[in-house]
ChimeraX commands (.cxc) that place a marker at each C-alpha (Angstrom):
marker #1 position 0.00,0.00,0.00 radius 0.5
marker #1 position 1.15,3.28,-1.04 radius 0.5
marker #1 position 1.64,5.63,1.95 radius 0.5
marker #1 position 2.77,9.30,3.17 radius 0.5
marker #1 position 4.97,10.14,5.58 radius 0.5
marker #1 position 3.36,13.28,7.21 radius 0.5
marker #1 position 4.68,15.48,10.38 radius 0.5
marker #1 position 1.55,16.52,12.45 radius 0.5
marker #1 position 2.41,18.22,15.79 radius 0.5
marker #1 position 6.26,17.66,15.51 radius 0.5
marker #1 position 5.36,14.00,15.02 radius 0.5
marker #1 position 6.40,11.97,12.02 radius 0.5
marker #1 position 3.68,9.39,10.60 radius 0.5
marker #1 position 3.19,7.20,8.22 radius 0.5
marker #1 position -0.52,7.43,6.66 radius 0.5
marker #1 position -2.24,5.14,4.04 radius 0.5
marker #1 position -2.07,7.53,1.11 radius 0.5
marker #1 position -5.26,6.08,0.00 radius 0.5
marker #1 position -7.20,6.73,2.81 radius 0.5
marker #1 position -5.85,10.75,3.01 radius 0.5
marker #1 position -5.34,13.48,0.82 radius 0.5
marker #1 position -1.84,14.55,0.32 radius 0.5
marker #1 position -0.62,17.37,1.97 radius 0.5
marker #1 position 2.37,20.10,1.71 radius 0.5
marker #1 position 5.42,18.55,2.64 radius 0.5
marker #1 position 3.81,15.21,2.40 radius 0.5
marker #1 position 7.03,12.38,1.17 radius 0.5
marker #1 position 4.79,9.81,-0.60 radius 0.5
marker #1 position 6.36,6.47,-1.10 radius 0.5
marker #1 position 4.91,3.82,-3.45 radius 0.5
marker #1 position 3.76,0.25,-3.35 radius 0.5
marker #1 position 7.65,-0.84,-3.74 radius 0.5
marker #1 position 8.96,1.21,-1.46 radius 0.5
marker #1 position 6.11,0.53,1.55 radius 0.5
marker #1 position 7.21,-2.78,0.81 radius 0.5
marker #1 position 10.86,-2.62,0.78 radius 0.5
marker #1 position 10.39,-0.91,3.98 radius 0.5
marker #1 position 8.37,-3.15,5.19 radius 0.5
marker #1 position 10.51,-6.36,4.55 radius 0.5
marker #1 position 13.22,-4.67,6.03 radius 0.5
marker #1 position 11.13,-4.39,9.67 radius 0.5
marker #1 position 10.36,-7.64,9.40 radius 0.5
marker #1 position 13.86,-8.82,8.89 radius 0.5
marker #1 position 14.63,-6.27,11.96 radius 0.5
marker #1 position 12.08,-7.67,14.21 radius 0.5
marker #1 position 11.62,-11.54,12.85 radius 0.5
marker #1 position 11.55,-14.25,15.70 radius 0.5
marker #1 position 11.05,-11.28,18.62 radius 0.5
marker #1 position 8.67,-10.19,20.24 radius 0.5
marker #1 position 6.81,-7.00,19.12 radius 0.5
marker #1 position 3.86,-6.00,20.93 radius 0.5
marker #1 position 5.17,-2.42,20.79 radius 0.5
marker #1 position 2.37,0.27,20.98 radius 0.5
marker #1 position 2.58,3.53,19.64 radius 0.5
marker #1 position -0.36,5.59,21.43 radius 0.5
marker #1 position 0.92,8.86,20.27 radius 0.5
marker #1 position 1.60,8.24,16.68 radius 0.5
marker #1 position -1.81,6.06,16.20 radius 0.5
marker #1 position -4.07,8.65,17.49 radius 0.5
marker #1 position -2.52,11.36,15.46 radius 0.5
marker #1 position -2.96,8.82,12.74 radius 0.5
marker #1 position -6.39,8.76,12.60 radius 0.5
marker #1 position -7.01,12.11,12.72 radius 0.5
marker #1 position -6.20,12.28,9.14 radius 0.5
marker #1 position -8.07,9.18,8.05 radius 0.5
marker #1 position -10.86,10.87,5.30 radius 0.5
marker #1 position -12.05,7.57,4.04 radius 0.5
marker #1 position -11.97,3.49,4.69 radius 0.5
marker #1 position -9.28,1.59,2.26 radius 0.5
marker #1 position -11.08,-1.81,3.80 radius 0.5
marker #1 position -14.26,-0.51,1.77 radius 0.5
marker #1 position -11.71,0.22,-1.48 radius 0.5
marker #1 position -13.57,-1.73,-4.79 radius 0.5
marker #1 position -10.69,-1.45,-6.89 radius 0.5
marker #1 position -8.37,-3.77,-4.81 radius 0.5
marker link #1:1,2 radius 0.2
marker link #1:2,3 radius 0.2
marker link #1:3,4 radius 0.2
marker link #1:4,5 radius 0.2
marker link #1:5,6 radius 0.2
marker link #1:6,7 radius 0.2
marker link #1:7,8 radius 0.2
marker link #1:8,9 radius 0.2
marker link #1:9,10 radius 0.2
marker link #1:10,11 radius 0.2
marker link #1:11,12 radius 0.2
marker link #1:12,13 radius 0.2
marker link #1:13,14 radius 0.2
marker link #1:14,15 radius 0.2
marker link #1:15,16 radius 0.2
marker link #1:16,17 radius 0.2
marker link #1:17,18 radius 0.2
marker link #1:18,19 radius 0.2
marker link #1:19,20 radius 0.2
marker link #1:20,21 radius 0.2
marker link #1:21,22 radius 0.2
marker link #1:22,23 radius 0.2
marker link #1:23,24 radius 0.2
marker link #1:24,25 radius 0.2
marker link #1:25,26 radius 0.2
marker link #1:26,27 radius 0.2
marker link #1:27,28 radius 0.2
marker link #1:28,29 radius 0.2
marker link #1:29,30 radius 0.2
marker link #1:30,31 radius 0.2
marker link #1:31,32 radius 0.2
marker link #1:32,33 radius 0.2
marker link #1:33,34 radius 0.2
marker link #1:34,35 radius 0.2
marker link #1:35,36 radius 0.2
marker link #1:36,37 radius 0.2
marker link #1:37,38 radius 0.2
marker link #1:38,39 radius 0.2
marker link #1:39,40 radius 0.2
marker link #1:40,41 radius 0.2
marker link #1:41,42 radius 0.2
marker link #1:42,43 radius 0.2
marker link #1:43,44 radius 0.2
marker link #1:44,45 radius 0.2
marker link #1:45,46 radius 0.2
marker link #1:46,47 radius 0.2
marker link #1:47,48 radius 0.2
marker link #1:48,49 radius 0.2
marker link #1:49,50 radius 0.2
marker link #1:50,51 radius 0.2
marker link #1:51,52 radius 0.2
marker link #1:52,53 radius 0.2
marker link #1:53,54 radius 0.2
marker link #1:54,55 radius 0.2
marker link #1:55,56 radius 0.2
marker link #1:56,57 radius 0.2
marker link #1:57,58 radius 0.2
marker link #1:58,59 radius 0.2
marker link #1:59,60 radius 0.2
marker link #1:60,61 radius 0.2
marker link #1:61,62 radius 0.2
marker link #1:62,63 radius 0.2
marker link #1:63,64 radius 0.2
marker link #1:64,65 radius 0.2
marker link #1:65,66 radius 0.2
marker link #1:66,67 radius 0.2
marker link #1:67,68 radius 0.2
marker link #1:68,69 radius 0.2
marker link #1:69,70 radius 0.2
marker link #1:70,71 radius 0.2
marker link #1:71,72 radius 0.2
marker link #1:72,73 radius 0.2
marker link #1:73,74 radius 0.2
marker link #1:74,75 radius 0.2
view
């Protein structure tokens, strides 16, 4: 999934670009980059552990949610 990497009240998050509107300063990265990224954490984190919460970062998250990607028809 596509997403933007936003900074909302000095914090940095990562949005589903689908699911926002982009923004000034916005850094968009694309389906092969998410996922390049996201391999990588995996790789970081595989056979540990994470239950890690991010309270902070999630909340600010959804603030910027405009619409569902779980209700997306195209995917």
């Amino acid at each position: 999934m596509a997403i933007r990497i936003r900074i909302i009240n000095n914090v940095t998050v990562a949005l589903c670009a689908y699911e926002t509107d982009a923004a000034e300063g916005d850094v968009y990265l694309d389906d092969a980059q998410h996922y390049a990224l996201a391999a990588k954490f995996r790789a970081d984190w595989y056979g540990k552990k994470n239950n890690i919460r991010y309270p902070r970062e999630w909340a600010l998250m959804d603030t910027q949610k405009i619409r569902d990607a779980t209700k997306r028809k195209d995917l």
